[in-house]
LOSETOR-430959 format. One record per residue (C-alpha): z, x, y. Coordinates in steps of 0.02 Angstrom, whole numbers, plus 32768, in hexadecimal, padded with zeros to 4 digits. Layout:
<rs>
ZXY;...
</rs>
This chain:
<rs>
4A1619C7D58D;4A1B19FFD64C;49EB19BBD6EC;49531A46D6FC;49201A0FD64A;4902195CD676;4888198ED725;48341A20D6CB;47FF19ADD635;47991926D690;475A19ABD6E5;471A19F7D64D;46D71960D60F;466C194CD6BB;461919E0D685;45EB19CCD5E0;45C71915D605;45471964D69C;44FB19EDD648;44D11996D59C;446E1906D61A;440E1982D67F;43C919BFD5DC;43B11942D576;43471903D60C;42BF1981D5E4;42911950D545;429618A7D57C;420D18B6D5FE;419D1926D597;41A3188CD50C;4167181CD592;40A7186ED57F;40471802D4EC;3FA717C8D4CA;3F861702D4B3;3F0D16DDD41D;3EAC163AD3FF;3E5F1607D34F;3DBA1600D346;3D4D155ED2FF;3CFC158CD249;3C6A152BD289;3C25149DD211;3BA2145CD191;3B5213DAD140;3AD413BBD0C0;3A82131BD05C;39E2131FCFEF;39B1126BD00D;39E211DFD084;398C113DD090;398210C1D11F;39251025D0D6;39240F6FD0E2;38EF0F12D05C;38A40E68D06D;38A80DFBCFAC;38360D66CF7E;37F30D4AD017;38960D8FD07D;39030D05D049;397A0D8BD013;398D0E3DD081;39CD0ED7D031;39F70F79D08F;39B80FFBD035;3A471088D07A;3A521100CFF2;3A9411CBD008;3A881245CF85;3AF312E7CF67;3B2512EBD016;3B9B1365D04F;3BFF13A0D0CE;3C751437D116;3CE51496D15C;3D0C146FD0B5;3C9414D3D049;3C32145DCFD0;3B9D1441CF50;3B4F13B1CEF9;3ACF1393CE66;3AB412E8CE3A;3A0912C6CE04;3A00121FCE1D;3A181194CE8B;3A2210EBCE65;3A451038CECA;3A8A0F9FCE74;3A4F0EECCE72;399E0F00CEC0;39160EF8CE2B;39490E52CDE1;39F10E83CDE0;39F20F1ACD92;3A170FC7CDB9;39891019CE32;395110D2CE1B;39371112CECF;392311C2CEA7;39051231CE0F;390812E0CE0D;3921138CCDB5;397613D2CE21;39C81398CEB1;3A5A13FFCEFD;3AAD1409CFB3;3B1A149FCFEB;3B8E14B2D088;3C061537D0A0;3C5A1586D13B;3CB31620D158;3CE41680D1F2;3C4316F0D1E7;3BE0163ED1E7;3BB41597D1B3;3B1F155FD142;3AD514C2D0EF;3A3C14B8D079;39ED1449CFF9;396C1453CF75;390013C9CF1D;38811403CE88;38151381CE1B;386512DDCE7D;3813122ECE7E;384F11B8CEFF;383B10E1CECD;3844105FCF53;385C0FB1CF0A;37D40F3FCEDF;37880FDCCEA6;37BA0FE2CE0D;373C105ACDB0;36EA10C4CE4A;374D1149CE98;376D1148CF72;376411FCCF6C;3755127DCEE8;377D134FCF17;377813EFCE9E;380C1435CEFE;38591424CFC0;38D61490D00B;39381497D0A5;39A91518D0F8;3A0B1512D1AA;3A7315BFD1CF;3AE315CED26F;3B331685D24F;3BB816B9D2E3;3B621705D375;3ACF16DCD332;3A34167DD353;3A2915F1D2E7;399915C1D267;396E152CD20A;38CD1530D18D;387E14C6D0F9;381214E9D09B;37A31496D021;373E14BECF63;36DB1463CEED;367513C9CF16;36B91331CF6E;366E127ECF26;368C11E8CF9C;367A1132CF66;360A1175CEDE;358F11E2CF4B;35B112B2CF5C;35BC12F5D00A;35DC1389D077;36611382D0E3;365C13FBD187;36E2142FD20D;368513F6D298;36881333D27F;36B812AFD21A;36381281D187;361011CBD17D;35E81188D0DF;35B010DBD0CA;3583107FD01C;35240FDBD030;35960F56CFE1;36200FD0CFC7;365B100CD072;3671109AD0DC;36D2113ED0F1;36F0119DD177;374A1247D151;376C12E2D1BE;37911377D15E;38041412D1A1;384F13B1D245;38E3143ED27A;392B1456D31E;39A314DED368;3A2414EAD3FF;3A8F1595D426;3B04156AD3A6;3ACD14E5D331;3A4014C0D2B9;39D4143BD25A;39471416D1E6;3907137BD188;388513A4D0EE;383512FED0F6;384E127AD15D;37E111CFD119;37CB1122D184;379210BFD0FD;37441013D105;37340FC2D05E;370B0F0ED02F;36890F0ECF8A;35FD0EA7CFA5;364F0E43D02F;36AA0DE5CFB9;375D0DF4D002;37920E0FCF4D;37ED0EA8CF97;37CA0ECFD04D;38200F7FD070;38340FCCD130;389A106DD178;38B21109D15B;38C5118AD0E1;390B124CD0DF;38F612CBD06C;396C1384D08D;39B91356D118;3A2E13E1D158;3AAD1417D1E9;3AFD14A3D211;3B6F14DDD2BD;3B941583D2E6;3C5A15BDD2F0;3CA815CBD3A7;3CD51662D3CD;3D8F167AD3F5;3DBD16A6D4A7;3DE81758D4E8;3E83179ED4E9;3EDA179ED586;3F651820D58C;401017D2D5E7;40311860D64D;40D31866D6A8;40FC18FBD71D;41AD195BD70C;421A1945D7AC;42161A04D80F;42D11A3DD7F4;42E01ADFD84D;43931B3CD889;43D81B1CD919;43B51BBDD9A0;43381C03D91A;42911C36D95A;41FD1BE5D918;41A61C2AD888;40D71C49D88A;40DB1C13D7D9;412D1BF7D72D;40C11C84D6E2;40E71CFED75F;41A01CF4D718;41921CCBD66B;41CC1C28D683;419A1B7FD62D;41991AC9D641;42421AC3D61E;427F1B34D6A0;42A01ABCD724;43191A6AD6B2;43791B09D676;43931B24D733;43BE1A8BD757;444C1A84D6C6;447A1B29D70C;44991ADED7CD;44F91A3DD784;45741AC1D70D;45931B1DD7A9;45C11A88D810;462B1A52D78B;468C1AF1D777;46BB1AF8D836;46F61A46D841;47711A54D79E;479E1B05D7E9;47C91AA8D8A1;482C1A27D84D;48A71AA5D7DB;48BD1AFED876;48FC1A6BD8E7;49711A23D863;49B51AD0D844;49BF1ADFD8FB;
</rs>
């Protein structure tokens, strides 16, 4: 191998090396435009056909027993359902097993999805028992239903509904959605129970079928003296977020013109395109390449 070999070679290599990096560049800047992408929430739901909030006060409250009982209660994003028909607490009537609630039917449903999230319960021919009441029902209904919706970009609803007559503490009433309904037995107690209590926000949504304050001590023996609160459809529901917008990463392509070339009005006057400044610029960095390995054969020769 000659002297002119050994300069023309490295030369060579400058050029390749230069012209391979002024195009790959293109391609690299035009990958540099993206979009960023955020999951969205599912939203969320929750459902429970009864839930009890009681103290109970035996033989003259020497002995206190919360009464906290929940029944087919639910809960999602994970998509769920429940049918138990009865409820039951331990140790209260003389030590045995306590029937709070009895029903036909008594189911709770939550799912979610990305279209929406949606919780809803139905009670038909239930009978609720508080202790020391052993043989007359709290509250008797023919059938109670509630329903909360919160679809995506959407409004959302909650509802309940009730059918059938509704016995409490022996006596039939009608409950209305304007108040609560007081009912009040004479050496029995009292019940106070709002029917259809929902509420609603821009992106969530609740409703309660019945809600009962109950006050129960028969014939003011403090046998069984039996205070709180009790729920019946109680259901929750929360609308999915919606994911944020796309924001396109924009980055601009460096302006690569000739050197001494006039300025173009515009890439479609031409028939250029976006990669034309890059083509151009290969072009300048080949030429420069080509004189300097052409200088240096000529001074060694020389």
């Amino acid at each position: 191998m000659n002297a002119n070999t050994n300069f023309r070679m490295p030369a060579r290599r400058f050029t390749a090396t230069a012209a391979a990096t002024v195009l790959a560049a293109g391609p690299m800047v035009l990958a540099g435009a993206g979009s960023a992408h955020a999951s969205a929430d599912h939203g969320r739901a929750s459902a429970v056909v009864l839930r009890t909030g009681l103290d109970v006060s035996l033989l003259n409250k020497t002995v206190n027993v919360p009464l906290a009982v929940s029944l087919n209660e639910v809960r999602a994003p994970r998509s769920a359902e429940r049918t138990a028909l009865t409820a039951r607490l331990d140790g209260v009537d003389g030590g045995q097993p306590f029937s709070v609630l009895r029903a036909d039917v008594a189911s709770a449903k939550a799912t979610v999805s990305a279209s929406g999230a949606e919780a809803s319960t139905n009670l038909t021919h239930a009978r609720i028992h508080v202790p020391g009441l052993p043989l007359l029902s709290l509250i008797e209904v023919g059938q109670v239903t509630s329903k909360a919706t919160c679809e995506a970009g959407r409004k959302p609803a909650a509802s309940a509904t009730l059918l059938g007559g509704v016995t409490v503490l022996g006596k039939k009433v009608t409950l209305t959605v304007g108040g609560p309904t007081e009912v009040k037995v004479p050496g029995v107690g009292e019940v106070r129970i709002d029917f259809s209590k929902t509420r609603t926000t821009s992106r969530t949504a609740a409703a309660s079928a019945l809600e009962l304050h109950v006050s129960v001590n028969p014939l003011k023996l403090n046998v069984a003296d039996v205070e709180g609160t009790l729920t019946l459809g109680s259901v929750t529901c929360e609308s999915p977020s919606a994911a944020p917008a796309s924001a396109p990463a924009s980055v601009s392509a460096p302006d690569i013109k000739p050197q001494g070339a006039p300025a173009k009005s515009g890439l479609a006057e031409t028939g250029g395109t976006s990669t034309t400044p890059f083509v151009v610029g290969a072009a300048v960095v080949l030429l420069a390449a080509g004189g300097a390995a052409v200088a240096l054969g000529r001074r060694h020769r020389s």
